[in-house]
Structures are given as structure tokens and as C-alpha cells.
KOLTITI-634253 format. One record per residue: residue in three letters; z, x, y of N, C-alpha, C in turn. Coordinates in pm, whole numbers, padded with zeros to 5 digits, always signed. Example, Ala and Ser with C-alpha at 12.3 -4.5 7.8 and 13.67 -1.06 7.14 Angstrom:
BEGIN
ala+00780+01319-00569+00780+01230-00450+00780+01320-00330 ser+00708+01285-00225+00714+01367-00106+00787+01290+00003 
END
This chain:
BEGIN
unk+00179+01393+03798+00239+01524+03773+00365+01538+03857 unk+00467+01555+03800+00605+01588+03855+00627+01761+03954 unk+00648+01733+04084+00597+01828+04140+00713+01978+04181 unk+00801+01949+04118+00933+02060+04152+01056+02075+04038 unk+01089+02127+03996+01181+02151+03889+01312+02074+03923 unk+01345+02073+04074+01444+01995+04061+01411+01852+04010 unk+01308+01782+04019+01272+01656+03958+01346+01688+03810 unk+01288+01772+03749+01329+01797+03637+01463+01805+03604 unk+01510+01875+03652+01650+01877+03637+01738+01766+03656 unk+01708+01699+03747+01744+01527+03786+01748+01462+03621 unk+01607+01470+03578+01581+01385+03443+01642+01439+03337 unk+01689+01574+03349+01764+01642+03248+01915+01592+03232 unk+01988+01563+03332+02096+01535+03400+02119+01349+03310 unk+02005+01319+03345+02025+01159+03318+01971+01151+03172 unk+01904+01186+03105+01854+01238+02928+02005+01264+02866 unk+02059+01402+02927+02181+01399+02828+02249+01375+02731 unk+02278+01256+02750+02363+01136+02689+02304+01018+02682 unk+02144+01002+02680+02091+00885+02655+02037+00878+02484 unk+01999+00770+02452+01970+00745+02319+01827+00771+02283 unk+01752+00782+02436+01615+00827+02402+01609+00989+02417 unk+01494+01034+02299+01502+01217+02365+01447+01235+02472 unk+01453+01372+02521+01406+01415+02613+01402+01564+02597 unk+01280+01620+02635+01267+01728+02603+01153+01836+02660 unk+01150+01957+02733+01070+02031+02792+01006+02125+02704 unk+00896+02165+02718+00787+02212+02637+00714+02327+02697 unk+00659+02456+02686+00552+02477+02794+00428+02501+02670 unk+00353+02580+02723+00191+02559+02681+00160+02605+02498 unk+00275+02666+02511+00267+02732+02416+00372+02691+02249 unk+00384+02573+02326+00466+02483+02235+00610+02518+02195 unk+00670+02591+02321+00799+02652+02270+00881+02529+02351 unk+00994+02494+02268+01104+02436+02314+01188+02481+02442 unk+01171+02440+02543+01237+02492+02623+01372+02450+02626 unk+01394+02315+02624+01530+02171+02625+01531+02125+02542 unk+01617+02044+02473+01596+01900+02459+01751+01852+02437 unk+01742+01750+02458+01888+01680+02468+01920+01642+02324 unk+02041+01613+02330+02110+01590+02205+02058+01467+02103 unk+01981+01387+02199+01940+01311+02075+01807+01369+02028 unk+01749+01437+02104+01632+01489+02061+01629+01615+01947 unk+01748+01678+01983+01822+01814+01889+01846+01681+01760 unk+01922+01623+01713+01959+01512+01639+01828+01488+01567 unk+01699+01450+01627+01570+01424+01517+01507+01550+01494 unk+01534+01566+01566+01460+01744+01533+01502+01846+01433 unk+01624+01779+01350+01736+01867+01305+01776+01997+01327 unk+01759+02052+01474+01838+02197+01516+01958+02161+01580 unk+02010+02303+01564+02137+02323+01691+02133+02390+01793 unk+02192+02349+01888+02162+02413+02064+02139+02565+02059 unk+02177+02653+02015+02194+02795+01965+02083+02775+01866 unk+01999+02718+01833+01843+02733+01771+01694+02693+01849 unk+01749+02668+02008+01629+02562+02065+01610+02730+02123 unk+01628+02807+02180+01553+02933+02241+01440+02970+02203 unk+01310+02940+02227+01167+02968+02190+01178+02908+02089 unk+01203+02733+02034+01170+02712+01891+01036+02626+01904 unk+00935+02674+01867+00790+02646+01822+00807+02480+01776 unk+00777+02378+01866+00732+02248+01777+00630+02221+01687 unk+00531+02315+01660+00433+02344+01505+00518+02330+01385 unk+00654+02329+01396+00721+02365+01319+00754+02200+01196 unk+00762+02127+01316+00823+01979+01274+00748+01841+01321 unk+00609+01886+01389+00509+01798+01466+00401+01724+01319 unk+00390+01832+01179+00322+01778+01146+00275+01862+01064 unk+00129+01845+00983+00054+01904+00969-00122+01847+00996 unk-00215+01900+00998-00366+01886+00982-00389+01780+01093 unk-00478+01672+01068-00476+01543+01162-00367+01506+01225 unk-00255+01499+01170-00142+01471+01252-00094+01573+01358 unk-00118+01686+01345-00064+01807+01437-00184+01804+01539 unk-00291+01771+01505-00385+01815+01592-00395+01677+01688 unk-00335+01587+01659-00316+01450+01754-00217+01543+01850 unk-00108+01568+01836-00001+01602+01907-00023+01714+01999 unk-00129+01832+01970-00198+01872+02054-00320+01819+02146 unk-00334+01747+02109-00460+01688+02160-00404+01582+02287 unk-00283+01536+02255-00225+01472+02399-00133+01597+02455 unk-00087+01696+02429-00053+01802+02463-00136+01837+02601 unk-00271+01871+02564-00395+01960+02646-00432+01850+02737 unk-00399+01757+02675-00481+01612+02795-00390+01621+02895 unk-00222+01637+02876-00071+01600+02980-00069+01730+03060 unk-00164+01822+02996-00161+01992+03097-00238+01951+03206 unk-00358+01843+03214-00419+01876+03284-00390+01755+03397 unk-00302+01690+03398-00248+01629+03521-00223+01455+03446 unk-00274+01438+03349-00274+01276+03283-00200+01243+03210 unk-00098+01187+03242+00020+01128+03150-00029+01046+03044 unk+00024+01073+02934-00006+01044+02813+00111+00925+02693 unk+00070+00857+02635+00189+00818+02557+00100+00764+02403 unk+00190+00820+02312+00125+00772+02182+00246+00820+02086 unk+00214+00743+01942+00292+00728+01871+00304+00830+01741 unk+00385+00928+01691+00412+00994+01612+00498+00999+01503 unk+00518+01071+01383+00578+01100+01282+00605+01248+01281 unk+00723+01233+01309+00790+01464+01281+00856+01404+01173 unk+00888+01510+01122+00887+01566+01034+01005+01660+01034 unk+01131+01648+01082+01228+01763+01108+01256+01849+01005 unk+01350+01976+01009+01376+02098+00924+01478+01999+00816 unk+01563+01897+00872+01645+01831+00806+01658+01702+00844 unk+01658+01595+00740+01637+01454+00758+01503+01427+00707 unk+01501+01266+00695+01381+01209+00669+01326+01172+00829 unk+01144+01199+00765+01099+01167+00892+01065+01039+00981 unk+01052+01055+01045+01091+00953+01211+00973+00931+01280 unk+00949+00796+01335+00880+00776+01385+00908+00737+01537 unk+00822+00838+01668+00890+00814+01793+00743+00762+01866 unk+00790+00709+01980+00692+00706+02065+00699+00786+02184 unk+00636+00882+02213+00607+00996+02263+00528+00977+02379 unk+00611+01013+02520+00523+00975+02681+00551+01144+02709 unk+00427+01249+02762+00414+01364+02821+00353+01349+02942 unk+00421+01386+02993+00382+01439+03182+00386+01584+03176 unk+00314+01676+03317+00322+01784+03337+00404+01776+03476 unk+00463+01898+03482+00520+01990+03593+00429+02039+03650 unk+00439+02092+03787+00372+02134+03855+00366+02298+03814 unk+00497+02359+03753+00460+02517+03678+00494+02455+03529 unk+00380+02417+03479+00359+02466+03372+00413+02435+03243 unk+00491+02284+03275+00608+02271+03187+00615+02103+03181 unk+00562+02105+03027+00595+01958+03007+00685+01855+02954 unk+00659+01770+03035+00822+01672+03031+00754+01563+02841 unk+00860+01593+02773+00865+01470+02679+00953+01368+02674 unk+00923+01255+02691+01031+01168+02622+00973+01022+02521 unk+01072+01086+02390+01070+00983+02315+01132+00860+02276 unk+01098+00782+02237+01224+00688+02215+01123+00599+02030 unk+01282+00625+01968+01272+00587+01841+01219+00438+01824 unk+01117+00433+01744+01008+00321+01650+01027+00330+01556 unk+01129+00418+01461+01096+00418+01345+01112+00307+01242 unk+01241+00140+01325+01283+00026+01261+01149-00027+01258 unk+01051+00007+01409+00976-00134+01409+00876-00082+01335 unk+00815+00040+01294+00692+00122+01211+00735+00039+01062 unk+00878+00049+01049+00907+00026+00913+00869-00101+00878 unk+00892-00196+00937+00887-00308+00943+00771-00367+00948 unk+00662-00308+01036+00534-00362+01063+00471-00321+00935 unk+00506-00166+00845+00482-00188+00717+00519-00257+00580 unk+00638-00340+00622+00710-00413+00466+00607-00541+00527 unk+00586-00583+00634+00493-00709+00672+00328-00679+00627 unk+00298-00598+00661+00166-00554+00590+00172-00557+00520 unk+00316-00487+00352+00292-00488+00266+00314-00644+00145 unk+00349-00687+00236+00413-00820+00181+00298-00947+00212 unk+00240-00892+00317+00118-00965+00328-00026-00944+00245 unk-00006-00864+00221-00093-00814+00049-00072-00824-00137 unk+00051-00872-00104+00145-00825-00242+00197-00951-00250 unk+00222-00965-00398+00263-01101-00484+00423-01042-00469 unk+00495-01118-00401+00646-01110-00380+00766-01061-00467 unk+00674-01173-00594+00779-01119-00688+00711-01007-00804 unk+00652-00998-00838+00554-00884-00943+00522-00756-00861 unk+00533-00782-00721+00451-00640-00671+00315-00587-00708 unk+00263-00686-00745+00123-00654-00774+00022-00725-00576 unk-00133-00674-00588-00181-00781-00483-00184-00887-00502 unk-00177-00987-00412-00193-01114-00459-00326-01188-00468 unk-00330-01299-00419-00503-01347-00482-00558-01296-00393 unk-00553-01318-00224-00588-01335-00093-00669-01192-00111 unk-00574-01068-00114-00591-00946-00119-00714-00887-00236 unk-00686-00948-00324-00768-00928-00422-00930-00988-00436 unk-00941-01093-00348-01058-01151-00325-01150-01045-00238 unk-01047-01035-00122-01087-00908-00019-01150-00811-00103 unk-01109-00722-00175-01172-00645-00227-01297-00649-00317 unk-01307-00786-00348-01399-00814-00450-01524-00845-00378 unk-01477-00890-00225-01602-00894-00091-01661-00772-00100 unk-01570-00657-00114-01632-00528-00079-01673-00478-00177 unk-01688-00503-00290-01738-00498-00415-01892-00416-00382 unk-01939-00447-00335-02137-00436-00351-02077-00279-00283 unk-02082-00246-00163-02042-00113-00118-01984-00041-00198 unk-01910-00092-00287-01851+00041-00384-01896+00088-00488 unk-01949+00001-00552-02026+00022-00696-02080+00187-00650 unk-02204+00175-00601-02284+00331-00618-02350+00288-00791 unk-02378+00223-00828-02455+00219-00964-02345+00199-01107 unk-02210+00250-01064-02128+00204-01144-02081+00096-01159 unk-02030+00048-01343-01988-00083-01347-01867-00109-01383 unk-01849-00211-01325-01683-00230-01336-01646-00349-01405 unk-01529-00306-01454-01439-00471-01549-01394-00555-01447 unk-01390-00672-01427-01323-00771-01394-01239-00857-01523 unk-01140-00854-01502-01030-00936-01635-00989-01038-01572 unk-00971-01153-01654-00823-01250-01551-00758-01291-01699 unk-00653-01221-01714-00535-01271-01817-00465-01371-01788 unk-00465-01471-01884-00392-01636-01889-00270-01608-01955 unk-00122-01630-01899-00048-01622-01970-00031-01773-02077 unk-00018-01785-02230-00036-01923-02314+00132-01974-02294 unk+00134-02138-02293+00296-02191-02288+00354-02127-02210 unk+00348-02102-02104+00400-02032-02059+00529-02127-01977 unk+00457-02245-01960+00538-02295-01910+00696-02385-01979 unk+00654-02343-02139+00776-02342-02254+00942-02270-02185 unk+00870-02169-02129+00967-02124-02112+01043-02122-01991 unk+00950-02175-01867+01032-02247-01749+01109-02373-01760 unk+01065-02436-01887+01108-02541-01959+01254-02506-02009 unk+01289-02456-02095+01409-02412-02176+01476-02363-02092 unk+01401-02223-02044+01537-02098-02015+01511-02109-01836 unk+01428-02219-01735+01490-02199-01593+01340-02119-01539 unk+01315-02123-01446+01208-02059-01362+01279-01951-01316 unk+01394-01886-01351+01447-01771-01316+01368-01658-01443 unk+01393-01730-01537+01355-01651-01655+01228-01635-01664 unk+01141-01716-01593+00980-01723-01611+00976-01624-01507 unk+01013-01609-01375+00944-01461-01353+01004-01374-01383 unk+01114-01366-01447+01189-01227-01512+01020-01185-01638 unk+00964-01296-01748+00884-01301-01776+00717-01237-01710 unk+00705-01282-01618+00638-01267-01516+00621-01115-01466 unk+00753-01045-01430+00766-00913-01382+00702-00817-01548 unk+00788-00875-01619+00773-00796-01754+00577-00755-01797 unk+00539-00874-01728+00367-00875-01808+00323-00803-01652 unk+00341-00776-01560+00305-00684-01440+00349-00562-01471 unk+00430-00526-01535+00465-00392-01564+00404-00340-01672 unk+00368-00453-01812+00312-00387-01902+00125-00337-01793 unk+00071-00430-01741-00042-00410-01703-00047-00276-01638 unk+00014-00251-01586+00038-00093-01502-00028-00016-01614 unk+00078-00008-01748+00013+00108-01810-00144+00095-01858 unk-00193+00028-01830-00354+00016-01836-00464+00036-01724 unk-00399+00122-01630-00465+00110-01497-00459+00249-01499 unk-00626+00308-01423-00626+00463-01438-00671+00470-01256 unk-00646+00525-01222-00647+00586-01042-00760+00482-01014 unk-00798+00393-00946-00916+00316-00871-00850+00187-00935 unk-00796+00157-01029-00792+00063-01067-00706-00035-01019 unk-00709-00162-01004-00594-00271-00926-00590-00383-01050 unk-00451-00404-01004-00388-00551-01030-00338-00661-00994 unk-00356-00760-00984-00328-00845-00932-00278-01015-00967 unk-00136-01038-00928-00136-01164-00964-00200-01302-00909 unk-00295-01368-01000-00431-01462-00889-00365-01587-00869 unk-00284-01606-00895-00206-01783-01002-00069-01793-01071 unk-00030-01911-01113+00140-01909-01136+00117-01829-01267 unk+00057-01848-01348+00071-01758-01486-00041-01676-01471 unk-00132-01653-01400-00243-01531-01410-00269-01441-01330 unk-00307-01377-01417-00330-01243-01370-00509-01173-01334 unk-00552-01059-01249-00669-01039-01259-00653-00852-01255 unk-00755-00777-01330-00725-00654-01346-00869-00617-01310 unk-00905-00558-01233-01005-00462-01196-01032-00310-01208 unk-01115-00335-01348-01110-00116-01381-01257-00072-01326 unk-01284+00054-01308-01373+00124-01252-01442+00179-01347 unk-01623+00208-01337-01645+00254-01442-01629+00194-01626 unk-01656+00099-01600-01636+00059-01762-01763-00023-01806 unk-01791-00003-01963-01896-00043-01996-01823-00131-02088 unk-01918-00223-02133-01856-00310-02249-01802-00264-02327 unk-01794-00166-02399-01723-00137-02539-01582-00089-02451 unk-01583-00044-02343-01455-00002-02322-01386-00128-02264 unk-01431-00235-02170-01388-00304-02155-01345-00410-02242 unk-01368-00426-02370-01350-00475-02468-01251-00402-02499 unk-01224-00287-02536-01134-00205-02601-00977-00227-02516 unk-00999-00247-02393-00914-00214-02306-00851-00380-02324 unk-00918-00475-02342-00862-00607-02324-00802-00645-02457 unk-00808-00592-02547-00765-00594-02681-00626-00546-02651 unk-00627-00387-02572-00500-00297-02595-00406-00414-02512 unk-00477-00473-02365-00369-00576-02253-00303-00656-02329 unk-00439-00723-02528-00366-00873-02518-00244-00791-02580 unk-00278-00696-02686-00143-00670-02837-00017-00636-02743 unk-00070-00589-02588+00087-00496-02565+00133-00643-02517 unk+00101-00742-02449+00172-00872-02395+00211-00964-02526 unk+00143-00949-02662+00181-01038-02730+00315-00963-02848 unk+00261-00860-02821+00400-00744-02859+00576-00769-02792 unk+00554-00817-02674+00646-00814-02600+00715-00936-02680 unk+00887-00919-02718+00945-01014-02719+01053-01054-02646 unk+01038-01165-02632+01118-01234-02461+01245-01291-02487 unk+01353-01269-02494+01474-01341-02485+01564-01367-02373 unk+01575-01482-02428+01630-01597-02309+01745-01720-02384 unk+01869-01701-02318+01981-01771-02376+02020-01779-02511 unk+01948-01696-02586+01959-01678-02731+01861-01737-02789 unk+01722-01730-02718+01624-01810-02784+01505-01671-02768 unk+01439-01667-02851+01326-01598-02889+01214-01583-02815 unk+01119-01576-02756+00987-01628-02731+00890-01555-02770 unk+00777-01580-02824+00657-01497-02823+00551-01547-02722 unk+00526-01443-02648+00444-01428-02553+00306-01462-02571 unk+00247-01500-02571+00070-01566-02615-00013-01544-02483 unk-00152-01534-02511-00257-01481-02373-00364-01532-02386 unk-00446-01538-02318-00642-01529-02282-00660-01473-02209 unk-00767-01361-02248-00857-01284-02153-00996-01297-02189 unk-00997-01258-02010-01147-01298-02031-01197-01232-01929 unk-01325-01136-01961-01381-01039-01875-01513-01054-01862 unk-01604-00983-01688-01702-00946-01700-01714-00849-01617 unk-01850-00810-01630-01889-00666-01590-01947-00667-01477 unk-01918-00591-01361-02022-00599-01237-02084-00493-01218 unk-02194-00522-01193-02303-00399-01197-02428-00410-01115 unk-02448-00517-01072-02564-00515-01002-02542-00552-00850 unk-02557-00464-00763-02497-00503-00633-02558-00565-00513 unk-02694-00648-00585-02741-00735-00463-02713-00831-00518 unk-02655-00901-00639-02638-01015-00715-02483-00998-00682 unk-02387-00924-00688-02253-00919-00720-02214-00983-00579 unk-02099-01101-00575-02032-01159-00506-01908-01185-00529 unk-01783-01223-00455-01638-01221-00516-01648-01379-00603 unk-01725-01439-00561-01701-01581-00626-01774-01582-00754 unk-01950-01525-00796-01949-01500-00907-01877-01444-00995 unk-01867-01327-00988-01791-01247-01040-01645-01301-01074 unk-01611-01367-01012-01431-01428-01056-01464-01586-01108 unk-01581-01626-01116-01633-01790-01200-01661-01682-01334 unk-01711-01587-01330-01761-01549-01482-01662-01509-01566 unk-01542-01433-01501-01489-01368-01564-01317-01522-01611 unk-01317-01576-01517-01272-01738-01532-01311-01781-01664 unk-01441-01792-01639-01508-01871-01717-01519-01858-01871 unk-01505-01680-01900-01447-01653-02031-01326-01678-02077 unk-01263-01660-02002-01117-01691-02025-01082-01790-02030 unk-01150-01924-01987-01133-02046-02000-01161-02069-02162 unk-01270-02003-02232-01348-02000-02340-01213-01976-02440 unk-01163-01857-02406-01060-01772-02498-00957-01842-02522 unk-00937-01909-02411-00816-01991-02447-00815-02105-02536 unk-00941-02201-02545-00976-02296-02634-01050-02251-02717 unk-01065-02121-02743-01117-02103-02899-00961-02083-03009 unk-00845-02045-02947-00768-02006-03014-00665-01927-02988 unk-00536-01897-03041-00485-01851-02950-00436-01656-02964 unk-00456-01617-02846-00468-01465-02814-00640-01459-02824 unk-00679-01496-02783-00830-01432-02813-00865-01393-02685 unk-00969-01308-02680-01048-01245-02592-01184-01259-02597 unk-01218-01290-02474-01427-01342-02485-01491-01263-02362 unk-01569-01159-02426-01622-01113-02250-01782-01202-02242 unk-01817-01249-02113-01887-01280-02047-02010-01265-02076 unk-02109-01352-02108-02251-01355-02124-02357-01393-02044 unk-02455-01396-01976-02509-01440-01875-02596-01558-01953 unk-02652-01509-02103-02722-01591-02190-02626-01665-02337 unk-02485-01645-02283-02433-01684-02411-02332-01804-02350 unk-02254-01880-02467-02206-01988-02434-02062-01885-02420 unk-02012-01955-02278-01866-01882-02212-01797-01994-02178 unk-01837-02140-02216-01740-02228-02178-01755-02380-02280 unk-01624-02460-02270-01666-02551-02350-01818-02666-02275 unk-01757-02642-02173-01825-02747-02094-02004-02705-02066 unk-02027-02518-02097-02183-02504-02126-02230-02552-02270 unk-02090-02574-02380-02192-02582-02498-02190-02726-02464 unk-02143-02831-02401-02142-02962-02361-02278-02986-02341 
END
């Protein structure tokens, strides 16, 4: 605890003109100071800091009640430091890292200093560490993950597992360049979007495949739904250097539903395993998954 105002004033003196904020507070969350870089995230002007309430730009719900909550801890003599998001009257919001001390009357010292490059950053790495680079969909890694957690989510509901085969696909890294195959590529990630209702994920598993996970679906809908994936991908027509392409597919789905049997590796061999079917029965076809039926060439073998 900082024990005399002139301390304060010392730190006020040297804040000024620094790049980190700095800023005095008392109990009641009124602005007493803050220096110009702190006025700067805060979006006020000096002629607006007189009693201005930080409730104002701290937050709302869980987030506000963090900021009080090291607030009441720094009143009572324990310096504090943790990391926040305000929210200013003007600007986008900022992420600081936030150290509070108390005064000996009553008055607490803040100083922040801006995180908001490295917050950003630690999220394009998270998100890039989940996500297929070029489609923006999850990628396999991510998608397996979830299929671990599979048994916990059900609750008695059953869900689609898909994995769409794009057909020749590689015709066209052939002709028109592997530039054009994921221009290709992006195009069949975007159609899949419009088939996805809130819970639902997508994901690219493989150089041409794809895996779609819907919530709640029974066979007839999951059937219905893999019909609508193949017509809108085989609908799509692809041009490249003045050449044509028609887009061709296999899908192949199954259903998870039982959650002391359900595993990420069954569940992605079965739903494989149709799709392996679909593809050598013909082309665009769709085969969902049988536990007692033939789903591969190599079972009717």
C-alpha cells in the first residue's frame, strides 16, 4: 500500500507522457486522473474525467464483476494484476493488463499497459490451430476432438456424421493448377455452410474431404440432408481457363446414438466406410451406414 499522496503525485508526474495508462480511482469507481494515454482508451476528454464512473466502459455482467472483484481485493491492502477488455464510449475495444494498488486514503492507483497485439494474436494462433487454413472450416485434429466428446453430449439424441468425397477431383489440379483446386475447395466449404443449423460443424478431414456433423437427426433427415449436400456440390459449375468442370461427390453417413458404444474412431470407420461404398457403386451416390448391411466392397468380399 502506497502510503502518502505525494507518492502519488511522483507517479502522476512520471505517467504523463508515458505509453502505459495510469490512472486514480476511489471506492466508488469515480475517475479521479488518468493520463493521456489512459484518456486515449477510455475515449474521454480531460474536461469529462470529473466524477466519470468506470461502470461505464469496464464491461458488463462477468466481466464487470471481475473488475470489481480485484477492485475490493486492492482496497484491502493486496496488490492485484489481471487482464481486461473495456470497452470505451469511442473506439474498438482493448485489451489491457491492469496492476491496482491502494493509497493509504482511499485511493487507488491503476496502471495499465496495452495487450491488445498479443490477445490478438494468441487468438489468430488458437484459431489457426483449429481451422483448415485455407477453407476456414475445423480441421481433422479439431474435429476428432470433438468426436472424443461425443458420448457427453448426446443426452439420448442422435446425430449425423457425413464425410463427403470430393470425385476427380484431382482432374482439376491436373489441368487448371492446385491454385484452382482450392479456389474449388473454398467453393464446396461455403456451399456446406448453408446446410448447417446452430450445433452443427464442419470440417475439412483430407485433401478432397470433407466431414459434417448435424445434431439431432434421424435417418430420414439425414438422408434428406445428404441428398440436398450432394445436388448443391454437383450443381456447382467450376470454371477454369476456359474449361468447364462438373463437380462429382460421395457421401456417406452414420448415426450416433448410443453413448457407451459411440467412439471417435467408430463412428468416423462407419461413416468412411459408406462413403467408401458410394463411391464404387457409382457416381454421386449416397449410402448411409448399416450395422447389418453391406457398407463396403471389401464386406461383400
Amino acid at each position: 500500500m502506497i502510503s502518502s499522496s505525494l507518492s502519488v503525485n511522483d507517479l502522476s508526474e512520471y505517467f504523463i507522457n508515458s505509453h502505459d495508462g495510469f490512472f486514480l480511482m476511489n471506492k466508488s469507481m469515480e475517475l479521479c486522473y488518468a493520463n493521456e494515454t489512459m484518456q486515449n482508451w477510455l475515449g474521454v476528454q480531460p474536461a469529462e474525467l470529473a466524477h466519470f464512473n468506470l461502470h461505464d466502459v469496464i464491461g458488463t455482467g462477468e466481466s464487470r464483476e471481475l473488475f470489481l472483484q480485484h477492485g475490493r481485493l486492492a482496497f484491502t491492502g493486496i496488490s492485484t494484476k489481471f487482464e481486461y477488455l473495456i470497452r470505451p464510449f469511442s473506439g474498438a475495444p482493448r485489451w489491457l493488463e491492469i496492476s491496482l494498488q491502494s493509497t493509504s486514503d482511499a485511493i487507488l492507483i491503476g496502471i495499465a499497459r496495452d495487450i491488445d497485439a498479443h490477445k490478438n494474436e494468441i487468438a489468430r494462433l488458437q484459431h489457426q490451430y483449429v481451422h483448415d487454413e485455407l477453407t476456414g472450416l475445423l480441421n481433422r485434429n479439431e474435429f476428432l476432438r470433438m468426436l472424443r466428446e461425443m458420448p457427453a453430449l448426446l443426452h439420448g439424441h442422435e446425430q449425423a456424421l457425413f464425410i463427403i468425397e470430393l470425385e476427380h477431383f484431382s482432374v482439376v489440379n491436373d489441368m487448371c493448377g492446385m491454385a484452382a483446386g482450392d479456389k474449388l475447395l473454398c467453393h464446396v466449404a461455403g456451399d456446406l455452410g448453408a446446410f448447417l443449423k446452430p450445433g452443427d460443424v464442419a470440417a475439412r478431414i483430407g485433401g478432397k474431404t470433407f466431414a459434417v456433423l448435424c445434431q439431432d437427426s434421424s435417418m430420414d433427415s439425414a438422408y434428406a440432408k445428404a441428398c440436398g449436400i450432394r445436388d448443391k456440390i454437383v450443381a456447382l459449375k467450376f470454371d477454369c481457363d476456359n474449361k468447364r468442370f462438373e463437380v462429382g461427390v460421395a457421401i456417406g453417413f452414420t448415426l450416433i446414438y448410443d453413448e457407451s458404444a459411440c467412439n471417435k474412431y467408430s463412428a468416423l470407420s462407419e461413416a468412411e466406410s459408406a462413403c467408401n461404398y458410394a463411391r464404387k457403386s457409382g457416381h454421386n451416390r449416397v449410402h448411409a451406414y448399416s450395422p447389418k448391411g453391406n457398407n463396403s466392397y471389401r464386406q461383400q468380399e
